[in-house]
C-alpha positions in Angstrom: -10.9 22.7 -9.3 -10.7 19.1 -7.6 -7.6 17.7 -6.4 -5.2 15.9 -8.4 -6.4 12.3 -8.8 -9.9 12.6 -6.3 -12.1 11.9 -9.2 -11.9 8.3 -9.9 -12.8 6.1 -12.4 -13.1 2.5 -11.4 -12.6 0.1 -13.9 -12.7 -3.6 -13.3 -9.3 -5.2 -14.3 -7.6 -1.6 -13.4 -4.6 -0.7 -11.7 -4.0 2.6 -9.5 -1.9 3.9 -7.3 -3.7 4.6 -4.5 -2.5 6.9 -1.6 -3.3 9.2 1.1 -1.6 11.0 4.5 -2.9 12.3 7.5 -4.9 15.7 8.0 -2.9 18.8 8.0 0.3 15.8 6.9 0.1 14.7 10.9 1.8 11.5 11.3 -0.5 8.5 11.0 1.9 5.9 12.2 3.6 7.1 15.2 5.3 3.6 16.5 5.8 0.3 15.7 2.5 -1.1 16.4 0.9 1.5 14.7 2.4 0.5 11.5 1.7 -3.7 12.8 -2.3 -2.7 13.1 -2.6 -1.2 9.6 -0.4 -4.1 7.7 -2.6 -6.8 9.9 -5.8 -4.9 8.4 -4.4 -5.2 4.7 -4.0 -8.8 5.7 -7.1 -9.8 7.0 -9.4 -8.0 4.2 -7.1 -9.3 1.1 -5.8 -13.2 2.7 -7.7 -16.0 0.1 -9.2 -18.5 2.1 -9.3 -16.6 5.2 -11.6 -18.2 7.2 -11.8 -17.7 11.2 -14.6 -19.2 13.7 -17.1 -16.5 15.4 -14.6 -13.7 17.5 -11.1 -15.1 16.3 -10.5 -11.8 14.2 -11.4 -9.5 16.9 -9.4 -11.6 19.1 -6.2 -11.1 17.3 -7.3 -7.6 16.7 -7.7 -6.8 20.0 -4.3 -8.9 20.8 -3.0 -6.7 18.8 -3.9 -3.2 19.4 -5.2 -3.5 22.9 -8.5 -2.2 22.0 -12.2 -4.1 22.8 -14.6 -3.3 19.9 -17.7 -2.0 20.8 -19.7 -4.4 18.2 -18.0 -7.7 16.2 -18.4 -7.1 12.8 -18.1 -9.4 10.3 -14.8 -9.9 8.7 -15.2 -10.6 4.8 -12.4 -11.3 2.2 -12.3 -9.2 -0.8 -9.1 -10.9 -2.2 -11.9 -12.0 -5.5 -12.5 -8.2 -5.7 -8.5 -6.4 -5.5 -5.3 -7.3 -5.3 -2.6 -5.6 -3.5 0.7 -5.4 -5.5 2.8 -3.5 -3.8 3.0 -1.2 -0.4 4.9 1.2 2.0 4.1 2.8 4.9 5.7 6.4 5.5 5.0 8.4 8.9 2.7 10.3 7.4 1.7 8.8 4.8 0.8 5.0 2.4 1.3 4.1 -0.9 -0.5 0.8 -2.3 -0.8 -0.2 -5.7 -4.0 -2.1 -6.5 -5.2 -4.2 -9.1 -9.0 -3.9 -9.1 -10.8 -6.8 -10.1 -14.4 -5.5 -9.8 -16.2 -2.3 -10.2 -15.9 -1.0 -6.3 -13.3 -3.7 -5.0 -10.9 -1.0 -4.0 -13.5 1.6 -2.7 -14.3 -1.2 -0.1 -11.3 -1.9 0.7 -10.0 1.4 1.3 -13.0 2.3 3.1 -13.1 -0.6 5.5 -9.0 -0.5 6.5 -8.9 3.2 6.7 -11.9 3.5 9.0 -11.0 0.7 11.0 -7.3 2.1 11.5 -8.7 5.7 12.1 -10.8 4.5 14.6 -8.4 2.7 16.2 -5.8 5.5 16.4 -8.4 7.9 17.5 -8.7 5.7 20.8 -5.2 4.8 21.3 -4.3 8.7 21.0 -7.4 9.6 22.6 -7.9 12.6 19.7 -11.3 13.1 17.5 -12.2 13.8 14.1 -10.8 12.9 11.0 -7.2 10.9 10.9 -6.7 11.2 6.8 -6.5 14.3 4.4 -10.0 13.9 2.9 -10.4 10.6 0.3 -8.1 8.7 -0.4 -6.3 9.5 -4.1 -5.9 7.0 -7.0 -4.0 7.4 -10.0 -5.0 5.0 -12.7 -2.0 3.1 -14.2 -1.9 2.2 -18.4 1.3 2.2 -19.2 4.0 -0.1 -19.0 6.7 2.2 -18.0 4.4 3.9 -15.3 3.8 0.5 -13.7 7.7 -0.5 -12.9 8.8 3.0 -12.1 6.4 3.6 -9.8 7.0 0.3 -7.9 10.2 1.5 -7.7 9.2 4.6 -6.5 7.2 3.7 -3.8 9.8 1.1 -2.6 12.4 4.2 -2.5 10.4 6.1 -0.2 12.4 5.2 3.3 15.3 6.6 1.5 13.8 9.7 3.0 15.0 8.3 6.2 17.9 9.0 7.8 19.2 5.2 8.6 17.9 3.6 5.3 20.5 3.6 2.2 20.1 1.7 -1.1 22.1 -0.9 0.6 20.0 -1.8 3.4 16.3 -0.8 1.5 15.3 -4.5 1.8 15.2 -4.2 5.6 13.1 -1.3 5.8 9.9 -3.6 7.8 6.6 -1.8 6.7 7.5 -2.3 2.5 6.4 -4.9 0.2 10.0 -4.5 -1.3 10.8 -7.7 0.7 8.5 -10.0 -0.9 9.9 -8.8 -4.5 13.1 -10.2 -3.4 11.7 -13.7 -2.5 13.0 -12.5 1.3 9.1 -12.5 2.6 6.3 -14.1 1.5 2.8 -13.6 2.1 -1.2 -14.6 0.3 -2.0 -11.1 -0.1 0.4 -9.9 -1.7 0.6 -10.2 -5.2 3.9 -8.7 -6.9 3.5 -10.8 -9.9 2.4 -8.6 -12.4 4.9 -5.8 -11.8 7.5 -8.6 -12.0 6.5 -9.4 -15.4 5.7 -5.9 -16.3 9.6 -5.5 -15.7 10.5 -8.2 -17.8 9.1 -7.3 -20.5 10.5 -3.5 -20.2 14.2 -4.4 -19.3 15.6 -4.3 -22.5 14.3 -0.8 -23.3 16.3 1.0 -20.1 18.6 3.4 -20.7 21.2 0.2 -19.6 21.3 -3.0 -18.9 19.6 -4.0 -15.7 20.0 -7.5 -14.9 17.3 -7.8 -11.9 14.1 -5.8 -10.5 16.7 -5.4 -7.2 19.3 -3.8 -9.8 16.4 -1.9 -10.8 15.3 -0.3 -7.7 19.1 -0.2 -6.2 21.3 0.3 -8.7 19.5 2.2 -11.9 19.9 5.7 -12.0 17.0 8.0 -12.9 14.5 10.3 -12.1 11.2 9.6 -13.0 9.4 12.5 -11.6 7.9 13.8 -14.8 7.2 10.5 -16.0 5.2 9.5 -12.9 3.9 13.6 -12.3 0.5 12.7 -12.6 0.9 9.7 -10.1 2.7 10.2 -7.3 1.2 13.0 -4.8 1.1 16.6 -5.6 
Protein backbone atom coordinates (compact mmCIF):
# COMPACT_ATOMS: atom_id res chain seq x y z
CA UNK A 1 0.00 0.00 0.00
CA UNK A 2 1.60 3.47 -1.01
CA UNK A 3 2.23 6.14 1.39
CA UNK A 4 -0.24 8.55 2.51
CA UNK A 5 -0.42 11.38 -0.16
CA UNK A 6 2.66 9.85 -2.72
CA UNK A 7 0.23 9.37 -5.48
CA UNK A 8 -0.52 12.74 -6.91
CA UNK A 9 -2.78 14.18 -8.95
CA UNK A 10 -1.74 17.38 -10.57
CA UNK A 11 -4.37 19.62 -11.58
CA UNK A 12 -3.74 23.01 -13.05
CA UNK A 13 -5.36 25.71 -10.78
CA UNK A 14 -4.73 23.26 -7.61
CA UNK A 15 -3.62 23.76 -4.34
CA UNK A 16 -1.57 21.07 -2.07
CA UNK A 17 0.31 20.91 0.77
CA UNK A 18 3.38 19.73 -0.19
CA UNK A 19 6.01 18.38 2.30
CA UNK A 20 8.81 16.12 2.96
CA UNK A 21 11.88 15.49 5.78
CA UNK A 22 15.06 13.94 5.62
CA UNK A 23 15.85 10.10 5.29
CA UNK A 24 15.50 8.13 8.39
CA UNK A 25 13.91 12.00 9.85
CA UNK A 26 17.82 13.31 9.87
CA UNK A 27 17.95 16.88 10.17
CA UNK A 28 18.02 18.65 6.79
CA UNK A 29 18.83 22.13 8.02
CA UNK A 30 21.45 21.93 10.59
CA UNK A 31 22.46 25.94 10.87
CA UNK A 32 21.48 29.08 9.82
CA UNK A 33 22.78 29.02 6.42
CA UNK A 34 21.39 25.95 5.80
CA UNK A 35 17.98 27.19 6.17
CA UNK A 36 19.36 30.88 4.07
CA UNK A 37 20.40 28.39 0.96
CA UNK A 38 16.98 26.64 0.71
CA UNK A 39 14.76 29.94 1.21
CA UNK A 40 17.32 31.73 -1.51
CA UNK A 41 16.35 28.57 -3.83
CA UNK A 42 12.52 29.15 -3.35
CA UNK A 43 13.37 32.69 -4.34
CA UNK A 44 15.25 32.43 -7.25
CA UNK A 45 12.88 29.69 -9.06
CA UNK A 46 9.46 31.60 -7.98
CA UNK A 47 10.79 35.73 -8.16
CA UNK A 48 8.47 37.36 -11.48
CA UNK A 49 10.77 39.20 -13.46
CA UNK A 50 13.84 37.67 -12.29
CA UNK A 51 16.16 38.31 -14.71
CA UNK A 52 20.20 38.02 -14.02
CA UNK A 53 23.09 38.48 -16.75
CA UNK A 54 25.23 35.21 -17.60
CA UNK A 55 26.83 33.77 -13.90
CA UNK A 56 25.08 36.33 -11.54
CA UNK A 57 22.92 33.43 -10.01
CA UNK A 58 25.77 31.17 -9.40
CA UNK A 59 27.49 34.09 -8.08
CA UNK A 60 25.18 34.79 -5.31
CA UNK A 61 24.76 31.10 -4.94
CA UNK A 62 28.17 30.44 -4.50
CA UNK A 63 28.33 33.83 -2.14
CA UNK A 64 26.06 32.13 -0.36
CA UNK A 65 26.91 28.59 0.32
CA UNK A 66 30.54 28.65 -0.46
CA UNK A 67 30.28 26.08 -3.04
CA UNK A 68 31.71 26.40 -6.99
CA UNK A 69 29.29 24.48 -9.24
CA UNK A 70 30.66 22.08 -11.32
CA UNK A 71 28.49 23.32 -14.56
CA UNK A 72 26.19 26.84 -14.70
CA UNK A 73 22.92 25.84 -15.40
CA UNK A 74 20.42 27.89 -16.41
CA UNK A 75 18.25 29.50 -13.97
CA UNK A 76 14.48 29.79 -15.22
CA UNK A 77 11.42 31.34 -13.42
CA UNK A 78 8.52 29.17 -12.95
CA UNK A 79 6.50 31.95 -11.04
CA UNK A 80 3.80 31.60 -14.46
CA UNK A 81 3.71 27.84 -13.46
CA UNK A 82 3.22 27.84 -9.17
CA UNK A 83 2.79 29.96 -6.57
CA UNK A 84 4.06 29.65 -3.22
CA UNK A 85 1.57 30.62 -0.51
CA UNK A 86 2.83 29.84 2.49
CA UNK A 87 6.19 28.11 4.15
CA UNK A 88 8.19 26.82 7.25
CA UNK A 89 11.21 25.26 7.61
CA UNK A 90 11.54 22.66 10.68
CA UNK A 91 14.96 20.87 11.36
CA UNK A 92 13.93 18.03 9.82
CA UNK A 93 11.53 18.82 7.90
CA UNK A 94 9.35 21.74 5.20
CA UNK A 95 5.96 22.56 4.67
CA UNK A 96 4.96 24.69 1.55
CA UNK A 97 1.62 25.27 0.31
CA UNK A 98 1.37 25.66 -3.48
CA UNK A 99 -0.91 26.84 -5.82
CA UNK A 100 -0.25 25.04 -9.10
CA UNK A 101 -0.98 26.94 -12.15
CA UNK A 102 -0.01 24.28 -14.80
CA UNK A 103 -0.04 20.60 -15.14
CA UNK A 104 3.72 19.82 -13.73
CA UNK A 105 4.56 23.49 -12.32
CA UNK A 106 5.11 22.04 -8.83
CA UNK A 107 6.84 18.67 -9.93
CA UNK A 108 9.48 21.20 -11.33
CA UNK A 109 9.76 23.08 -8.88
CA UNK A 110 10.20 20.63 -6.21
CA UNK A 111 12.42 18.73 -8.24
CA UNK A 112 14.85 21.54 -9.10
CA UNK A 113 15.11 23.10 -5.24
CA UNK A 114 15.33 19.84 -3.59
CA UNK A 115 18.07 18.52 -5.77
CA UNK A 116 19.87 21.56 -5.82
CA UNK A 117 19.72 21.86 -1.83
CA UNK A 118 20.57 18.07 -1.53
CA UNK A 119 23.45 18.47 -3.54
CA UNK A 120 24.52 21.17 -1.78
CA UNK A 121 24.25 19.67 1.70
CA UNK A 122 25.81 16.57 0.48
CA UNK A 123 29.10 18.69 -0.19
CA UNK A 124 29.01 20.94 2.72
CA UNK A 125 28.59 17.75 5.11
CA UNK A 126 30.68 15.74 2.94
CA UNK A 127 27.92 12.58 3.24
CA UNK A 128 26.34 10.63 -0.01
CA UNK A 129 23.17 9.40 -1.12
CA UNK A 130 19.83 10.57 -0.66
CA UNK A 131 19.10 13.80 1.71
CA UNK A 132 15.00 13.38 1.63
CA UNK A 133 12.65 10.45 2.73
CA UNK A 134 11.81 9.35 -0.84
CA UNK A 135 9.31 12.00 -2.96
CA UNK A 136 8.12 14.61 -1.77
CA UNK A 137 4.25 14.36 -0.41
CA UNK A 138 1.24 16.47 -1.57
CA UNK A 139 -1.98 16.66 -0.20
CA UNK A 140 -4.55 18.30 -2.47
CA UNK A 141 -6.54 21.05 -0.85
CA UNK A 142 -10.69 21.63 -1.76
CA UNK A 143 -12.05 22.92 0.99
CA UNK A 144 -12.30 26.10 2.53
CA UNK A 145 -11.79 25.16 6.00
CA UNK A 146 -8.73 22.87 5.09
CA UNK A 147 -7.06 25.87 3.39
CA UNK A 148 -7.00 28.37 6.60
CA UNK A 149 -6.37 25.69 9.18
CA UNK A 150 -3.64 24.32 7.65
CA UNK A 151 -1.91 27.75 7.15
CA UNK A 152 -2.30 27.94 10.55
CA UNK A 153 -0.91 24.78 11.13
CA UNK A 154 2.06 24.98 9.33
CA UNK A 155 2.84 28.56 10.81
CA UNK A 156 2.43 26.74 14.48
CA UNK A 157 5.06 24.45 13.81
CA UNK A 158 8.17 26.23 15.78
CA UNK A 159 5.87 26.04 18.71
CA UNK A 160 7.64 22.72 18.82
CA UNK A 161 10.58 24.73 19.84
CA UNK A 162 11.61 25.32 23.01
CA UNK A 163 12.21 29.44 22.71
CA UNK A 164 9.12 30.14 20.39
CA UNK A 165 5.66 30.91 22.21
CA UNK A 166 2.43 32.23 20.62
CA UNK A 167 3.77 35.53 21.61
CA UNK A 168 6.85 35.78 19.81
CA UNK A 169 5.67 33.22 16.50
CA UNK A 170 6.18 36.16 14.23
CA UNK A 171 9.87 36.17 14.86
CA UNK A 172 10.53 32.71 14.12
CA UNK A 173 12.98 33.64 10.71
CA UNK A 174 12.46 30.59 8.31
CA UNK A 175 8.18 31.08 8.22
CA UNK A 176 6.14 32.87 5.81
CA UNK A 177 4.00 33.81 8.97
CA UNK A 178 5.86 37.23 8.70
CA UNK A 179 4.66 38.28 5.40
CA UNK A 180 0.93 37.45 6.54
CA UNK A 181 1.35 40.12 9.07
CA UNK A 182 2.53 42.89 6.53
CA UNK A 183 6.01 42.50 8.79
CA UNK A 184 7.99 41.04 5.51
CA UNK A 185 7.38 41.31 2.13
CA UNK A 186 8.63 39.56 -0.69
CA UNK A 187 7.59 38.70 -4.95
CA UNK A 188 7.38 35.10 -4.37
CA UNK A 189 5.29 34.86 -1.95
CA UNK A 190 1.81 34.96 -2.46
CA UNK A 191 -0.38 34.76 0.82
CA UNK A 192 -3.28 36.33 -0.84
CA UNK A 193 -5.58 33.66 -1.39
CA UNK A 194 -5.37 32.21 2.09
CA UNK A 195 -6.09 35.75 3.34
CA UNK A 196 -9.19 35.87 1.49
CA UNK A 197 -10.00 32.25 2.06
CA UNK A 198 -10.03 33.51 5.86
CA UNK A 199 -12.27 36.16 5.23
CA UNK A 200 -14.71 34.56 3.85
CA UNK A 201 -14.69 31.71 6.75
CA UNK A 202 -14.40 34.08 9.86
CA UNK A 203 -17.84 34.27 10.63
CA UNK A 204 -18.36 30.55 10.75
CA UNK A 205 -15.56 29.95 13.78
CA UNK A 206 -16.52 28.60 16.76
CA UNK A 207 -15.99 32.62 17.98
CA UNK A 208 -15.26 35.71 16.82
CA UNK A 209 -11.81 36.15 15.49
CA UNK A 210 -11.17 39.53 14.49
CA UNK A 211 -7.67 39.02 12.43
CA UNK A 212 -5.81 35.98 10.62
CA UNK A 213 -2.97 36.92 13.59
CA UNK A 214 -6.00 36.33 16.19
CA UNK A 215 -6.49 33.31 14.23
CA UNK A 216 -3.16 31.68 14.43
CA UNK A 217 -2.44 33.22 18.08
CA UNK A 218 -5.27 33.41 19.87
CA UNK A 219 -8.07 30.70 18.53
CA UNK A 220 -8.23 27.68 20.24
CA UNK A 221 -8.62 24.40 18.46
CA UNK A 222 -7.35 21.35 17.28
CA UNK A 223 -7.68 20.62 13.91
CA UNK A 224 -5.90 17.25 13.68
CA UNK A 225 -8.81 15.29 12.39
CA UNK A 226 -9.91 17.88 10.16
CA UNK A 227 -6.53 18.24 8.48
CA UNK A 228 -5.61 14.04 9.12
CA UNK A 229 -5.34 13.45 5.65
CA UNK A 230 -3.01 16.57 5.16
CA UNK A 231 -0.55 16.98 7.39
CA UNK A 232 2.17 14.08 7.64
CA UNK A 233 1.45 10.71 8.83
Amino acid sequence: MPAKNVIKIYIPGGYYHVYNRGVDKRTIFQDEQDYCVFLHFLKVYLSPNLKYKKGEVMLESEKLTGIIPVKERPIQSLCEEVRLLAFCLMGNHFHLMLQQLTSDGMEKLLRRVCITYAMYFNEKYQRTGRLFQGTYKAAAIDKDAYFTHLSRYIHQNPLSLEQYTKRNLSEYPYSSYPYFLNLKHADWVYPVPILECFSRIQSTLSRQVNSYKAFVEEYEYNGSELLSDLIFD
